[in-house]
C-alpha positions as CSV (number, residue, x, y, z in Angstrom):
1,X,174.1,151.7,148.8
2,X,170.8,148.7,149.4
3,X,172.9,145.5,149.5
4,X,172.6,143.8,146.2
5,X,171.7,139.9,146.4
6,X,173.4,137.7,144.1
7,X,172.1,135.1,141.2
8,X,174.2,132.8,139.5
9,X,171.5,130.7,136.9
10,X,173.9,127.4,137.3
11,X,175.1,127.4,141.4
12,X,172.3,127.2,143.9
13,X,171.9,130.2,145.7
14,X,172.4,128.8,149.6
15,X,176.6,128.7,147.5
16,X,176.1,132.3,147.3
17,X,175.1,133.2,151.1
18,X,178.4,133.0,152.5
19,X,179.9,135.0,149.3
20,X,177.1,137.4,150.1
21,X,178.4,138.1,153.7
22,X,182.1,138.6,152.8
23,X,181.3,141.0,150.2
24,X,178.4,143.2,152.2
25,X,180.9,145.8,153.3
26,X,182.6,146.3,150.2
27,X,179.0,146.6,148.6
28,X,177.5,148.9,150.8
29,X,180.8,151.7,151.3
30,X,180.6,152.4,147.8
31,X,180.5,156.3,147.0
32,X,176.6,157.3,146.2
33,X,178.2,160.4,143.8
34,X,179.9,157.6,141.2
35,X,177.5,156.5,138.6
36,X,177.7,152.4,137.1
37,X,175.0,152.1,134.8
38,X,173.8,149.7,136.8
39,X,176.4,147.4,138.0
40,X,177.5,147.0,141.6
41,X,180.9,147.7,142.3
42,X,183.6,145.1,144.4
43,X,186.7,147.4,144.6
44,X,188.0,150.6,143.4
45,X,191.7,151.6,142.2
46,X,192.1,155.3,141.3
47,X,189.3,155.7,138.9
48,X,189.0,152.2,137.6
49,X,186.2,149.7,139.3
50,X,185.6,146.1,139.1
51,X,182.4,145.1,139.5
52,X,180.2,142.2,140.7
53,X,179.0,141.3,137.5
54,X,182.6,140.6,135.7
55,X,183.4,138.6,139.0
56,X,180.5,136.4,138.7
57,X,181.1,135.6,135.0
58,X,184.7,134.1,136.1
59,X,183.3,132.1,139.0
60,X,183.8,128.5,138.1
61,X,181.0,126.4,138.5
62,X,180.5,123.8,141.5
63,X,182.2,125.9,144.0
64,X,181.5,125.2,147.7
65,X,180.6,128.1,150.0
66,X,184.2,128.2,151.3
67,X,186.1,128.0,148.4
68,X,183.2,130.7,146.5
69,X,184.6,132.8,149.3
70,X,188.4,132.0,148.2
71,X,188.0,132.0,144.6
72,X,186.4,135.8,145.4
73,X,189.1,136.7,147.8
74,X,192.1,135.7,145.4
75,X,190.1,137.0,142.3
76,X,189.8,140.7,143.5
77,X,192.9,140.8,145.3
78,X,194.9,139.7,141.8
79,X,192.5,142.3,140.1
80,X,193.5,145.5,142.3
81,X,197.4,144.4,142.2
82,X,197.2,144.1,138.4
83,X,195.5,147.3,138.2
84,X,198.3,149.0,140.4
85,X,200.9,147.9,138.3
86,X,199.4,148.9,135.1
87,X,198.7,152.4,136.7
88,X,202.5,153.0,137.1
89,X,203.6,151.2,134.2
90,X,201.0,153.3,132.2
91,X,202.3,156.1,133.9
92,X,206.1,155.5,133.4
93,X,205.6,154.9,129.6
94,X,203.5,157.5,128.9
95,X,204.5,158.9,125.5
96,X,205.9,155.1,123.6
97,X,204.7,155.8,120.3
98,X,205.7,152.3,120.0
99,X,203.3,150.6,122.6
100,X,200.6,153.4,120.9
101,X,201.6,151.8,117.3
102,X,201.5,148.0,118.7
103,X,198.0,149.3,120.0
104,X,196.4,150.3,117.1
105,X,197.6,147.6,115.0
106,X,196.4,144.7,117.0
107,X,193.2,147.0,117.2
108,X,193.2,147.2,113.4
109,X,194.0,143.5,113.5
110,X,190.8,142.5,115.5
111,X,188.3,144.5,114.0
112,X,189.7,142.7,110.3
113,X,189.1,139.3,111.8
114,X,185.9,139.7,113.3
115,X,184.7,141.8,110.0
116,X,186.3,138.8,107.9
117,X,184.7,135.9,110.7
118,X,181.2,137.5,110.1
119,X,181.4,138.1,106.2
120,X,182.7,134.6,106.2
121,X,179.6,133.0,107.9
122,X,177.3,134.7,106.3
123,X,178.9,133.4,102.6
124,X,180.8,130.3,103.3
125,X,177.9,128.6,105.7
126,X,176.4,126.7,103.1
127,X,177.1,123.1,102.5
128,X,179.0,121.8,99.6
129,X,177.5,119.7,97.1
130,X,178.9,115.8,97.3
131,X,179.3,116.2,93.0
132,X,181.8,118.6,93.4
133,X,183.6,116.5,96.8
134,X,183.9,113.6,94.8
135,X,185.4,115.2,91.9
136,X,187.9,116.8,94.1
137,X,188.9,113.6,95.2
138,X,188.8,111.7,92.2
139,X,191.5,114.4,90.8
140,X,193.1,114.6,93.5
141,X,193.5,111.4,94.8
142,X,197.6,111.5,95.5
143,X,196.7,113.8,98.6
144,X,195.1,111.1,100.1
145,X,197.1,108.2,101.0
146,X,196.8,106.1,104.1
147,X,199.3,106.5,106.6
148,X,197.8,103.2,108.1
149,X,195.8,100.2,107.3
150,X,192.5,100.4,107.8
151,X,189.9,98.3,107.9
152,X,186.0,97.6,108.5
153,X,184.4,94.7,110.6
154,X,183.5,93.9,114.4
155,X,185.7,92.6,116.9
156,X,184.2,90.9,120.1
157,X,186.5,89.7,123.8
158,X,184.5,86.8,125.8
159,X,185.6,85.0,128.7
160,X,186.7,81.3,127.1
161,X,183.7,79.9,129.6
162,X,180.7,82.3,127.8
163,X,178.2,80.0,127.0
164,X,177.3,79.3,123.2
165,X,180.9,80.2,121.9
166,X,180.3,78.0,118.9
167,X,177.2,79.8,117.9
168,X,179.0,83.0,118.3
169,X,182.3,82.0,116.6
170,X,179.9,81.8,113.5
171,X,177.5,84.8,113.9
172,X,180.7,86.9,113.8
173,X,181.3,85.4,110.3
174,X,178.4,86.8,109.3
175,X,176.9,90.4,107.7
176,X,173.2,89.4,107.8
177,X,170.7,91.5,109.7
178,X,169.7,88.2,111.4
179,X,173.4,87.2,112.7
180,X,174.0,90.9,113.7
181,X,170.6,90.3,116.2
182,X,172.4,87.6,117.5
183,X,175.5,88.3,117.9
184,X,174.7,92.1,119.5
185,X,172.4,89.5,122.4
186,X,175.0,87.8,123.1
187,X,177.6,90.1,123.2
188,X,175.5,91.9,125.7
189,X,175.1,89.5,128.0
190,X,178.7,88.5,127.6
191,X,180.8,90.1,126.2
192,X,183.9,92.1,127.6
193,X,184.7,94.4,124.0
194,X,182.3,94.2,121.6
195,X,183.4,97.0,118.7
196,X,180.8,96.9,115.5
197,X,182.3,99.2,113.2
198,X,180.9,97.7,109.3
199,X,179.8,101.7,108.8
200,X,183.3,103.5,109.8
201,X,186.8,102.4,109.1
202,X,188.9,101.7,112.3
203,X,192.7,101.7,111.9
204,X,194.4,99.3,112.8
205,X,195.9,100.7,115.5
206,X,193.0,100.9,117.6
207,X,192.5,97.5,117.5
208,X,196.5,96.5,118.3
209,X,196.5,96.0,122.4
210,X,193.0,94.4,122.5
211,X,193.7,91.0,120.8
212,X,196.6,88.4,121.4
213,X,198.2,88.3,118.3
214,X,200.1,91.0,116.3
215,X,197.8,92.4,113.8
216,X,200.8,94.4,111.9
217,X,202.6,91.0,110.3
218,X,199.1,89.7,109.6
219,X,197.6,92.3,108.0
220,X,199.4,91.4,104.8
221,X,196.7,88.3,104.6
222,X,193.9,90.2,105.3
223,X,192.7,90.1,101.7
224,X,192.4,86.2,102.1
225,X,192.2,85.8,106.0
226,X,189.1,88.3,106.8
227,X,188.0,85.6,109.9
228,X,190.8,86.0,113.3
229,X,190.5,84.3,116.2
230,X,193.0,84.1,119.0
231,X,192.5,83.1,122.7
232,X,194.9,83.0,125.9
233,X,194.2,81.9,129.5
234,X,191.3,83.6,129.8
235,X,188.9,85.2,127.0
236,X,188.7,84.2,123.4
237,X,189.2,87.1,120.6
238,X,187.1,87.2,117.1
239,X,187.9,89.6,114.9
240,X,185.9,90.1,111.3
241,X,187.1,92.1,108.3
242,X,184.6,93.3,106.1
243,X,186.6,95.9,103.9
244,X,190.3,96.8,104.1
245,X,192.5,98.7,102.9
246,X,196.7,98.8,103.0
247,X,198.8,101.4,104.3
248,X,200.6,103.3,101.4
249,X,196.8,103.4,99.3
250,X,194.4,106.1,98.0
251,X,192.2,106.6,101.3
252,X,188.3,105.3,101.0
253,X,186.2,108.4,99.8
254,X,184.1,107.8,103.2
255,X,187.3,108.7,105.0
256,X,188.5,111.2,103.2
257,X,185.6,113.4,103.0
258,X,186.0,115.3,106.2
259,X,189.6,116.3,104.8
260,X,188.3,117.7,101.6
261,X,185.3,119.5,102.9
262,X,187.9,121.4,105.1
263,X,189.6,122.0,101.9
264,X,187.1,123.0,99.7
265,X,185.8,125.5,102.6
266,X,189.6,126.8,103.1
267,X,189.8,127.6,99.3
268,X,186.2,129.5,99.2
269,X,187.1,131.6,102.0
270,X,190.7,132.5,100.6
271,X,189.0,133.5,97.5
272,X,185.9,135.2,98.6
273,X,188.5,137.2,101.1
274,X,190.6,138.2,97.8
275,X,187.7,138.9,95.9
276,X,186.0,141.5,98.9
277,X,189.9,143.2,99.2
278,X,189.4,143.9,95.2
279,X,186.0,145.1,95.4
280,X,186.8,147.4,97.9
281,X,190.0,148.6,96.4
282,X,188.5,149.4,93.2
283,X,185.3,151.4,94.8
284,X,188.0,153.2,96.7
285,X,189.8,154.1,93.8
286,X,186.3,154.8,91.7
287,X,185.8,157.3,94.7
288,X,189.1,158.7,94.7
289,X,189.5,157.7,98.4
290,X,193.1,156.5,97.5
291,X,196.1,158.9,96.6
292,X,199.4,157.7,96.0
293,X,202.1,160.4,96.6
294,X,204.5,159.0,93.9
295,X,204.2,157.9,90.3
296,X,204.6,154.0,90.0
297,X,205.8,154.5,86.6
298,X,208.4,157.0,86.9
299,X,211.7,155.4,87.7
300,X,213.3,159.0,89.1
301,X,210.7,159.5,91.7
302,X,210.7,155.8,92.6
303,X,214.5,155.9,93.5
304,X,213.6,159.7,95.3
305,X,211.2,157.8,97.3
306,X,213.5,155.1,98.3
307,X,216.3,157.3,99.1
308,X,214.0,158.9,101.2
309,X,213.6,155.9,103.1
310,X,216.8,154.5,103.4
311,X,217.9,158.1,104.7
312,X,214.7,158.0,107.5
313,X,216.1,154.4,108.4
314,X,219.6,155.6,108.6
315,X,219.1,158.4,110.6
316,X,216.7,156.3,113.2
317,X,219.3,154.1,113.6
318,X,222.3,156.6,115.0
């Protein structure tokens, strides 16, 4: 066999070379009389091969050129002693209508959910309208409760030294364009945190651990105290409430949108997957591709059927 040179679109090739030299006599003392579509076979156990290609697409990327050589090494050796042991295994349960049965149904199971993942996309991809989000949430608003407080703002470290600390102390006060311009210079040139967040809410806990003072016990004030400062040894803290809201209340719309679009989208694809079983169940049944074997209705063949059952299940079981 013409020794085969190796690509990988996202390692440079020089990675490859030593790879390439390890791997020559394996490639070239394959058997001419074996057809593989094209691929270029690594190693072979009994009539099962593993090929070049299926290696390459596990080959993490970054390698060196020695540990390329390794990752191949290890890789094909754990393939041929996997293969070996499913041989015999296969071999030694030959005949397990049971591993057959747990076949086939996880089979079964796979072809359903990529059939349903498919139908799904194709039905369930558009977006939903905000009219019918909001009225979700307005009827539904006990679903949504904060587990935290949360509020909106900016919160800004400097070292106690920064230079212009009384300007800034009152930019952060304020929710004009013109202070934000300030503020964002200055905090860029000195600041050590500077967190605008006026267009998300932040919960309080992300804040907790970057300021001085316990934000829990004052939180309680934060209807009439929206300005916080704080300082210690070294940097002075400012912290600006915009919006808040307590722990215990309905959760902003804003922040419970994501919640209810997951929702909304859970509910359409439990119904569309109800309403595709149905349709199919009743063309089946238009067709006459479905037979039942008993009569529903009659209450003598129902308990023949069962004792049929429970006499299988009895005997299995001795």
């Amino acid at each position: 066999m013409t020794p085969v040179r190796l690509y990988q679109s996202a390692i440079r090739p020089a990675r490859w070379a030593c790879c390439l030299l390890t791997l020559l006599w394996t490639l070239t003392s394959c058997h001419q009389e074996v057809e593989h579509g094209g691929k270029h076979p690594l190693v072979q156990v009994g009539n099962t091969f593993l090929y070049l290609e299926e290696m390459q697409q596990q080959l993490p990327y970054g390698l060196s050129g020695g540990d390329s050589i390794k990752f191949v090494q290890e890789f094909v050796q754990k393939w041929v002693e996997e293969q070996v042991l499913y041989e015999k295994a296969e071999h030694n349960v030959r005949g397990d209508e049971s591993i057959e049965r747990m076949v086939n149904d996880y089979r079964r199971t796979l072809v359903m959910n990529n059939y349903e993942r498919r139908l799904l996309q194709q039905k369930v991809s558009e977006e939903l309208p905000e009219e019918e989000l909001l009225q979700y949430y307005e009827n539904n608003k006990q679903l949504f409760i904060l587990e935290e407080s949360v509020v909106k703002g900016v919160f800004i470290k400097v070292p106690l030294n920064s230079p212009g600390l009384k300007d800034l102390k009152k930019w952060y006060k304020d929710s004009s364009d013109e202070a934000l311009e300030q503020m964002e210079g200055y905090a860029f040139r000195h600041a050590v945190i500077y967190e605008y967040f006026y267009e998300h809410w932040l919960p309080i806990s992300e804040l907790e651990g970057k300021v001085v003072i316990n934000l829990a016990e004052l939180s309680d004030d934060f209807d009439k105290q929206r300005d916080i400062e704080a300082k210690d040894d070294e940097f002075c803290y400012l912290l600006h409430i915009e919006e808040y809201v307590a722990k215990g209340e309905v959760k902003p719309y804003d922040l419970a949108r994501h919640e209810i679009v997951d929702l909304l989208a859970n509910y359409r694809k439990v119904e569309l997957m109800n309403k595709v079983k149905q349709d199919l169940y009743n063309e089946s049944v238009e067709k006459g591709r479905i037979k039942y074997y008993y009569n529903e209705t009659s209450q003598t063949e129902s308990d023949t059927v069962c004792h049929a059952v429970d006499s299988i299940a009895t005997g299995s079981t001795r």
